[in-house]
DRENDO-1510 file (C-alpha; in Angstrom, 1 decimal, always signed):
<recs>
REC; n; res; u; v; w
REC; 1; UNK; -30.1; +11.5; +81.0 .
REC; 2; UNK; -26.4; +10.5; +80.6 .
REC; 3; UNK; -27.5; +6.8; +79.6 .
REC; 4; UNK; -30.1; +8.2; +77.3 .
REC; 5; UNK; -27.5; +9.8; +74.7 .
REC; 6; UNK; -25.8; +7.2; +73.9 .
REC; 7; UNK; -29.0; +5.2; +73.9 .
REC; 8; UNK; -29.9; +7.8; +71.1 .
REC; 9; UNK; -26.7; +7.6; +69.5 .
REC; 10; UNK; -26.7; +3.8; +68.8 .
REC; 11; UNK; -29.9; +4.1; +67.4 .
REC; 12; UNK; -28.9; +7.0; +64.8 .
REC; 13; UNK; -26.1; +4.9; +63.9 .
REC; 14; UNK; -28.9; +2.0; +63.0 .
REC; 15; UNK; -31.1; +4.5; +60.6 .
REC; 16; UNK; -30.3; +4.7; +57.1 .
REC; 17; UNK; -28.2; +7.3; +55.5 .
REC; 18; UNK; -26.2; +8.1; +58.6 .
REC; 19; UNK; -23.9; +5.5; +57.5 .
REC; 20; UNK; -21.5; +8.6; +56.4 .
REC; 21; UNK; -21.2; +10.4; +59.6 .
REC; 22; UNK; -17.7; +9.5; +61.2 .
REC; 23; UNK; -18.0; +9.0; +64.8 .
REC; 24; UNK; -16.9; +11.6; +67.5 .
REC; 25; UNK; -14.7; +9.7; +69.6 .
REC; 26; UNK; -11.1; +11.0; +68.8 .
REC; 27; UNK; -10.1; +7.0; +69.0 .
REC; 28; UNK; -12.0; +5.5; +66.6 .
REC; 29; UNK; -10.7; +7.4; +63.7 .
REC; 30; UNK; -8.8; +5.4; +61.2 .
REC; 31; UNK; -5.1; +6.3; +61.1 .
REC; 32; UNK; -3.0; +6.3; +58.3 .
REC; 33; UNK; +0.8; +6.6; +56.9 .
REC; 34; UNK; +3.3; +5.8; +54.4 .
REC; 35; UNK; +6.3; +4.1; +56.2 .
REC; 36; UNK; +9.0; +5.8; +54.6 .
REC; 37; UNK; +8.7; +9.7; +53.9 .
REC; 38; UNK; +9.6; +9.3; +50.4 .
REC; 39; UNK; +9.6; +7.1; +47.7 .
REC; 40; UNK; +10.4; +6.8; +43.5 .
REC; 41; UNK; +8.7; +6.5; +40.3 .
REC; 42; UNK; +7.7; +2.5; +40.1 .
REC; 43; UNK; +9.1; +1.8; +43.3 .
REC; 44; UNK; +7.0; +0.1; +45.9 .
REC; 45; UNK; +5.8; +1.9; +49.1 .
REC; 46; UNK; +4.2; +0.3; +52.3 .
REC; 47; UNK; +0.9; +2.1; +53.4 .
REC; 48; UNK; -0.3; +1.4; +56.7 .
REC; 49; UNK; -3.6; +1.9; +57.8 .
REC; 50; UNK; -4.9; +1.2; +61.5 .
REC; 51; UNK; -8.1; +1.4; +63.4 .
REC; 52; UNK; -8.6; +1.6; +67.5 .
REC; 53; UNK; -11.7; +0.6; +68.2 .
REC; 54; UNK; -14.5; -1.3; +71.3 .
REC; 55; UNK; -14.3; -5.3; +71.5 .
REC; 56; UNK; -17.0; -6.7; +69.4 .
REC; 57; UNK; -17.4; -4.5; +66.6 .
REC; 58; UNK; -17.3; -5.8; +62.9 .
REC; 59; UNK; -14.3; -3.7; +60.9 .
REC; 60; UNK; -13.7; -4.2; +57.1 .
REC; 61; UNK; -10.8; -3.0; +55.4 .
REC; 62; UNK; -10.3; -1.9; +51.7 .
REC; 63; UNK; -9.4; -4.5; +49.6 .
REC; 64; UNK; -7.5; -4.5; +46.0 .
REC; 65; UNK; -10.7; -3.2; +44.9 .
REC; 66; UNK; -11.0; -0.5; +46.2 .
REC; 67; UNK; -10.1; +3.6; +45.1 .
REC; 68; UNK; -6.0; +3.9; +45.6 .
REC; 69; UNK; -5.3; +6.9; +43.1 .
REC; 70; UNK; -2.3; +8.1; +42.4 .
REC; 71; UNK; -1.0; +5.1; +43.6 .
REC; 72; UNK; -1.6; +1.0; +41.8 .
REC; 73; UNK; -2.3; -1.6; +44.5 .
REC; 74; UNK; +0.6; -4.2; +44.5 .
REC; 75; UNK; -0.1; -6.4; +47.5 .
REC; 76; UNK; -1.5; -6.2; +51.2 .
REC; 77; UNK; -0.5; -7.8; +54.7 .
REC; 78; UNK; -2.9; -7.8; +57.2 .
REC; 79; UNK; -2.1; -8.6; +60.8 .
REC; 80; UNK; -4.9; -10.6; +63.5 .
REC; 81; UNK; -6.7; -8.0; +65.8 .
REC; 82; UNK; -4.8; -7.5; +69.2 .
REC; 83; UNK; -7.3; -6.2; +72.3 .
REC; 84; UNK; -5.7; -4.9; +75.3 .
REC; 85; UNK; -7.5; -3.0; +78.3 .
REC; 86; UNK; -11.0; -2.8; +76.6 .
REC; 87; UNK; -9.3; -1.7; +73.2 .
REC; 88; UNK; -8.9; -3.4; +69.8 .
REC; 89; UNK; -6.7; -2.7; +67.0 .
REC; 90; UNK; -7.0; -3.3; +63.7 .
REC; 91; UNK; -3.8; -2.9; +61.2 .
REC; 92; UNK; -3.2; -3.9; +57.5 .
REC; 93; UNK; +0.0; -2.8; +55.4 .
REC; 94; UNK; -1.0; -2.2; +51.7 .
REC; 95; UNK; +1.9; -2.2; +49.2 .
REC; 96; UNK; +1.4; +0.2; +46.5 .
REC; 97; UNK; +3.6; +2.1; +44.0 .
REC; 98; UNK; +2.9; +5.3; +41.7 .
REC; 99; UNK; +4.0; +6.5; +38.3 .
REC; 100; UNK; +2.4; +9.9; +38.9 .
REC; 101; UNK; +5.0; +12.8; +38.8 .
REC; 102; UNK; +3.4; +15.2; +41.3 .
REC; 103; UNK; +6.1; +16.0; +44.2 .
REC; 104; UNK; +3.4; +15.6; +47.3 .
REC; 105; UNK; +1.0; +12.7; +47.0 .
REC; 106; UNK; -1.3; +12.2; +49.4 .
REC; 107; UNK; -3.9; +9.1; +50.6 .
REC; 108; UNK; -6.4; +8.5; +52.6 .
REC; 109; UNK; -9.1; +5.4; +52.7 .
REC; 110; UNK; -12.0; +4.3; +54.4 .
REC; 111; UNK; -13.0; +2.0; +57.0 .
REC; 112; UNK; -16.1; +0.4; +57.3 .
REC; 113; UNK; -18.5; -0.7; +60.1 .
REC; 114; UNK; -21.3; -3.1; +60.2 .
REC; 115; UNK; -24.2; -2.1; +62.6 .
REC; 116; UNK; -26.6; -4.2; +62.1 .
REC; 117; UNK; -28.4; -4.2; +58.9 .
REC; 118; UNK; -26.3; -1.1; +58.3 .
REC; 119; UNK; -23.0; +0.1; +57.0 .
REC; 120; UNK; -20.9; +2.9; +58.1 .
REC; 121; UNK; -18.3; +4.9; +56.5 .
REC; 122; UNK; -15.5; +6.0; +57.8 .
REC; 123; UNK; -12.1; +7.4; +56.2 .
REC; 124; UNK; -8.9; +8.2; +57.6 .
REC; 125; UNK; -6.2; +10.6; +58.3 .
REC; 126; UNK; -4.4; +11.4; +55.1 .
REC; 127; UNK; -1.2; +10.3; +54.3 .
REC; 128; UNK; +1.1; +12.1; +52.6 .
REC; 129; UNK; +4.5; +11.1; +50.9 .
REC; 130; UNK; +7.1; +12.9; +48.7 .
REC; 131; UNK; +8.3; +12.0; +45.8 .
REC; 132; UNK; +11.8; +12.0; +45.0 .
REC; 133; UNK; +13.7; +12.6; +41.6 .
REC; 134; UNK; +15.6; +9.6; +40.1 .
REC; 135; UNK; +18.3; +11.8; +38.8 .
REC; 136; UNK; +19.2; +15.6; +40.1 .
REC; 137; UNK; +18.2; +18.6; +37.2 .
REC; 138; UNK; +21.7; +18.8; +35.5 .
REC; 139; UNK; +22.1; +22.6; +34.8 .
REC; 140; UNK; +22.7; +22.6; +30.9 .
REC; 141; UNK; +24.6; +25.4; +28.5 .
REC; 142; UNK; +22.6; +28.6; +28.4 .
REC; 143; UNK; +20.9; +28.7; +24.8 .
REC; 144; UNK; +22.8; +30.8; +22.5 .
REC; 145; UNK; +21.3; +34.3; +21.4 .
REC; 146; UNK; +19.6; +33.9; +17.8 .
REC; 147; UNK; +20.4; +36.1; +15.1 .
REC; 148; UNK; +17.8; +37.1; +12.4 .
REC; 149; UNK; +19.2; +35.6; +8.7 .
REC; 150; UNK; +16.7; +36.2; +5.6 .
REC; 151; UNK; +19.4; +35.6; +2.9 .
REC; 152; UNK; +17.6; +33.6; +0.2 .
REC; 153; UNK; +19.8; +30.2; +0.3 .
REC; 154; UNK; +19.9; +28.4; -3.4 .
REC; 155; UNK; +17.5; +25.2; -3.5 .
REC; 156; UNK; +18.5; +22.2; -5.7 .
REC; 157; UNK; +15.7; +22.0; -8.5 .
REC; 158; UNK; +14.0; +18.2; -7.8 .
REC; 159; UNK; +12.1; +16.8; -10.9 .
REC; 160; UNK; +8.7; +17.3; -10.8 .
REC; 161; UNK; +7.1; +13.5; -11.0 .
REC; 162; UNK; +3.5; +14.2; -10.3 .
REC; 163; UNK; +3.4; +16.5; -12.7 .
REC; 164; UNK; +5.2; +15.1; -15.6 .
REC; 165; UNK; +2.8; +11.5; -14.8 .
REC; 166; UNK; +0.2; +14.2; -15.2 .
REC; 167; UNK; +1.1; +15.2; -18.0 .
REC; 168; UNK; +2.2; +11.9; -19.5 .
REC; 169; UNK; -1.7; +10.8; -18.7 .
REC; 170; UNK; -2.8; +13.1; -20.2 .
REC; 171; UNK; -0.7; +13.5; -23.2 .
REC; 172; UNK; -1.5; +9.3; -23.2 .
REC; 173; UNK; -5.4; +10.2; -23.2 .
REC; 174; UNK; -5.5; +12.2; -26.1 .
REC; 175; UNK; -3.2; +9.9; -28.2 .
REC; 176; UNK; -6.0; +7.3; -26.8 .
REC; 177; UNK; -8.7; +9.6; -28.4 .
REC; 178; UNK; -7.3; +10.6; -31.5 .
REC; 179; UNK; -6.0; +6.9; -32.3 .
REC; 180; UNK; -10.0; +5.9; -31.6 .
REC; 181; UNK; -11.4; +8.1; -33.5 .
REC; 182; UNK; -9.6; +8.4; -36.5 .
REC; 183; UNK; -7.9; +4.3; -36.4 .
REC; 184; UNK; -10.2; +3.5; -39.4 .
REC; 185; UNK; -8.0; +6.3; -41.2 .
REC; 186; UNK; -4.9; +5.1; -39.7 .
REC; 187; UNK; -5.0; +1.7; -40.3 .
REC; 188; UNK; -6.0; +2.2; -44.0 .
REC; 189; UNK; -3.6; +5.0; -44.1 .
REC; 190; UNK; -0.6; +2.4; -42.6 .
REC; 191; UNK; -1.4; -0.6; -45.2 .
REC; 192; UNK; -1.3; +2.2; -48.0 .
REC; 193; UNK; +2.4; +2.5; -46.6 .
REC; 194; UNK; +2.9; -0.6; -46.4 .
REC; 195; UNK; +1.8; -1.7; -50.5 .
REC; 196; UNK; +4.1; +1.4; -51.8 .
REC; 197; UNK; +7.3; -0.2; -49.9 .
REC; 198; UNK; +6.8; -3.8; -50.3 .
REC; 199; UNK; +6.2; -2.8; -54.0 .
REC; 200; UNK; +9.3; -0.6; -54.2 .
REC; 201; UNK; +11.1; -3.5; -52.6 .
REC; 202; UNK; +9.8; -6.4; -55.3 .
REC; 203; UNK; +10.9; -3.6; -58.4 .
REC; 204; UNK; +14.4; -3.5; -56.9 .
REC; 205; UNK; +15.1; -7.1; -56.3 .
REC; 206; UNK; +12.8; -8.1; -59.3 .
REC; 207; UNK; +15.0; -5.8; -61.3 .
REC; 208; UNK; +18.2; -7.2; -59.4 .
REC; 209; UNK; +17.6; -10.6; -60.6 .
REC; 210; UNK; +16.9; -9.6; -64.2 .
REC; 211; UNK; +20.1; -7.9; -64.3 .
REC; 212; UNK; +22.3; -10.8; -62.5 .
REC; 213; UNK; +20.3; -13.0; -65.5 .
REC; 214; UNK; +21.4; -10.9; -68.3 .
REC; 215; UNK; +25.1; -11.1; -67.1 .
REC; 216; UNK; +25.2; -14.6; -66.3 .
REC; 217; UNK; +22.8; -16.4; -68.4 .
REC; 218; UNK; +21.7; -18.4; -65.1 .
REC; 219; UNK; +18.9; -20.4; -64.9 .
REC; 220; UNK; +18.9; -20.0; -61.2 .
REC; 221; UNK; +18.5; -16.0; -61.4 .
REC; 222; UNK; +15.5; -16.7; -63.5 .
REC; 223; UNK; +14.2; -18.7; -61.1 .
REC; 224; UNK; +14.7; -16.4; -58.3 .
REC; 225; UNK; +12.7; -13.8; -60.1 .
REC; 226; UNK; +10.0; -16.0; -60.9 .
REC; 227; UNK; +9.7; -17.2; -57.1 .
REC; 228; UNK; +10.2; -13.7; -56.1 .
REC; 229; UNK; +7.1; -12.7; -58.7 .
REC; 230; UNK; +4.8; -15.6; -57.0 .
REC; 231; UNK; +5.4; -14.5; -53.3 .
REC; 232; UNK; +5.0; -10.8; -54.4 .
REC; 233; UNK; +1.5; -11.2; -55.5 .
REC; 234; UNK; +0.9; -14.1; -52.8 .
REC; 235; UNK; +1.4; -11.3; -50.3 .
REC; 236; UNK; -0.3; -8.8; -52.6 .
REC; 237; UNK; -3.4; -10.3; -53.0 .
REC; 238; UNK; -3.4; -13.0; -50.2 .
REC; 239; UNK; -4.0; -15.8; -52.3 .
REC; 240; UNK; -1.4; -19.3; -52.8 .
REC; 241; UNK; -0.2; -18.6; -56.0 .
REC; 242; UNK; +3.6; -19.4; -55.0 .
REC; 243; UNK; +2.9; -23.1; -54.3 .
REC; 244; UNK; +0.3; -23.5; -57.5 .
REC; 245; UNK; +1.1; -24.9; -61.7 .
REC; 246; UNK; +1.7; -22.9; -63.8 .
REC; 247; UNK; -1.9; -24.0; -64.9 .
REC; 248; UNK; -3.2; -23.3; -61.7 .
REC; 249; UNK; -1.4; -20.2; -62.0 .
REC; 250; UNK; -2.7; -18.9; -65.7 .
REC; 251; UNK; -6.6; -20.1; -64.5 .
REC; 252; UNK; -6.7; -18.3; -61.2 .
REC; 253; UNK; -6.2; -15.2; -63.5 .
REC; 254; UNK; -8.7; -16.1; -66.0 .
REC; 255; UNK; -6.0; -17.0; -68.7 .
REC; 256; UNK; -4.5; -13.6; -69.0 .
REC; 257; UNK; -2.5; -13.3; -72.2 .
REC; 258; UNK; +0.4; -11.4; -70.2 .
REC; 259; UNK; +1.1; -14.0; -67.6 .
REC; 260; UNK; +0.2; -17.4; -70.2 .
REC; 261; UNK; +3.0; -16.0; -72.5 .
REC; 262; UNK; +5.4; -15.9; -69.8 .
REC; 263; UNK; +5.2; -18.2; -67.9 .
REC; 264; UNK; +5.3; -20.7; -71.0 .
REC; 265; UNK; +8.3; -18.8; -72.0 .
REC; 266; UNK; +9.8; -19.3; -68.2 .
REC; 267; UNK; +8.5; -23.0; -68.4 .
REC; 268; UNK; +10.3; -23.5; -71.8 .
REC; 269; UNK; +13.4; -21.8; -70.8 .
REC; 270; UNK; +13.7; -23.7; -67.3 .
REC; 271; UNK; +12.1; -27.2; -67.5 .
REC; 272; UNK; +12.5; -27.8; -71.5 .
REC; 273; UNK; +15.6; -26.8; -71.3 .
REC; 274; UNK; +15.4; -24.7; -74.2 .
REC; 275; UNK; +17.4; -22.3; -74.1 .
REC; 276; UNK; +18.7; -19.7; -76.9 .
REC; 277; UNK; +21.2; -16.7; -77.0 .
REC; 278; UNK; +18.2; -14.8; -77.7 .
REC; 279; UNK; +17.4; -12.3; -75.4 .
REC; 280; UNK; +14.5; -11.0; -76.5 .
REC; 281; UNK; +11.9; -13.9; -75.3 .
REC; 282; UNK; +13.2; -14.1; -72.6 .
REC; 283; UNK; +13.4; -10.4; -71.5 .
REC; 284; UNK; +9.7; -9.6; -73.0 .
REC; 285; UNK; +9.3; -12.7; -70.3 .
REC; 286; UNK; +10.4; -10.4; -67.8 .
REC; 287; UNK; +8.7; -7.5; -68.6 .
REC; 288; UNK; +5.3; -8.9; -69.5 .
REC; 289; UNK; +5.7; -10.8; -65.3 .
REC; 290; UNK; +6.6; -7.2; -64.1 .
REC; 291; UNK; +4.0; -5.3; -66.1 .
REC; 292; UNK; +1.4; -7.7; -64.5 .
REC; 293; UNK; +2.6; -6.6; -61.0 .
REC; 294; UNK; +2.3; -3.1; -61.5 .
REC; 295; UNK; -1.0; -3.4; -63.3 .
REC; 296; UNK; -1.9; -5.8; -60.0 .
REC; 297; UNK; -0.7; -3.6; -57.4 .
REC; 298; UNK; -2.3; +0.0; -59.6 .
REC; 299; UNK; -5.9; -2.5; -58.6 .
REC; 300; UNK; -5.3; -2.9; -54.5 .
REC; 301; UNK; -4.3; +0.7; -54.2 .
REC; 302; UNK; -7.2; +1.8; -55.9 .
REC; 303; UNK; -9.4; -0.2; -53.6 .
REC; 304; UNK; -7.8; +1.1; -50.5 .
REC; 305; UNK; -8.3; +4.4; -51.8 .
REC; 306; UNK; -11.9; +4.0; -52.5 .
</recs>
């Protein structure tokens, strides 16, 4: 009966899926330990882990891939297996380090035995090391004791950008809408403007050159005023009467009486070199030239006010 147990026990070692039942014997249980009782954040550890166990049997020993939390696998030695009286011993040092902050860490990892066509599991004592602080707690000043203050403290005003850009958008939209929507009113309302000052500014030079004339008897203020007459109605009426005969000048308008009588007069006075102490001609010159103007300008106002 004695041989017959462990007969039986061989063969229930064989069967699958009592591959995780550690064995009895007090001697083959896998030891383990840390080396040195403590260690540091980072700093390396050794981790031994030994097996006792009969000649012959097939032992394999975690390697780097196996479970090692808390603790990051560095390294490994492993030392040849040493028999002695009917005994052998397996040993491997594992080098490991942790960066958990837990005071007690503890370890423990499995052996495993080939049987066969099967695989036993079996783990180890646990190992346990402590881990020590890198600097002692420093006892700091006690806090001081608060006080309760609700006195309203005065807050510097800060200008407002998102809303003024808000409002400047918006402000920009409607200008955006009105100048849309009325810009046909605008624009016609601008180049009415514009004739009633460029005409105010021909009277008063027209009128300046007329009187520099009358003092000085200078051909050369008549001819200013007559240039200044051409470019006027140029401008006026967009047409190229300043570079045109005085032909040219008298057919464009269809031979008005007004503008052929002075002109000739002009003509007379400042190519023919006929000129007479006589003011008369040449002021009813001037004023038939300015007449024109008005009577020019009273026609494009109209037509911009249709």
């Amino acid at each position: 009966m004695r041989r017959l147990f462990p007969l039986l026990a061989g063969v229930l070692l064989a069967l699958p899926g009592a591959g995780q039942a550690p064995p009895t014997d007090s001697t083959q249980v896998p030891r383990s330990r840390f080396m040195r009782p403590g260690t540091r954040v980072g700093e390396i550890i050794d981790y031994e882990l030994s097996y006792a166990h009969r000649p012959g049997l097939e032992v394999i020993f975690p390697d780097s891939t196996a479970e090692f939390k808390p603790f990051e696998y560095v390294g490994k030695t492993f030392y040849p297996t040493r028999t002695s009286r009917g005994q052998s011993v397996d040993r491997t040092v594992y080098h490991l380090r942790t960066f958990t902050l837990d005071p007690v860490q503890r370890l423990s990892l499995p052996v495993t035995l080939l049987q066969g066509n099967d695989t036993v599991t079996v783990p180890s004592t646990a190992a346990s090391v402590r881990l020590q602080r890198t600097a002692p707690p420093t006892a700091g000043p006690e806090a001081p004791a608060l006080r309760q203050n609700t006195r309203l403290v005065p807050v510097p005003t800060q200008f407002n950008y998102p809303y003024w850009l808000a409002g400047t958008g918006v402000v920009a939209v409607l200008l955006g809408g009105v100048f849309i929507g009325f810009r046909g009113a605008l624009r016609l309302r601008y180049q009415r403007y514009r004739l009633r000052k460029n005409h105010a500014y021909f009277l008063a030079q027209y009128a300046r050159h007329i009187e520099r004339f009358t003092l000085s008897r200078s051909l050369i203020n008549m001819e200013r005023a007559i240039t200044l007459w051409k470019n006027y109605l140029t401008g006026l009426e967009d047409n190229t009467i300043n570079s045109l005969t005085t032909k040219e000048i008298v057919a464009h308008y269809e031979n008005d009486h007004d503008v052929n009588t002075a002109l000739r007069i002009t003509d007379r006075v400042i190519y023919g070199n006929q000129f007479t102490e006589e003011e008369s001609e040449t002021d009813l010159a001037f004023v038939l030239l300015r007449d024109f103007a008005q009577r020019r300008y009273d026609l494009v106002s109209a037509r911009l006010r249709a």
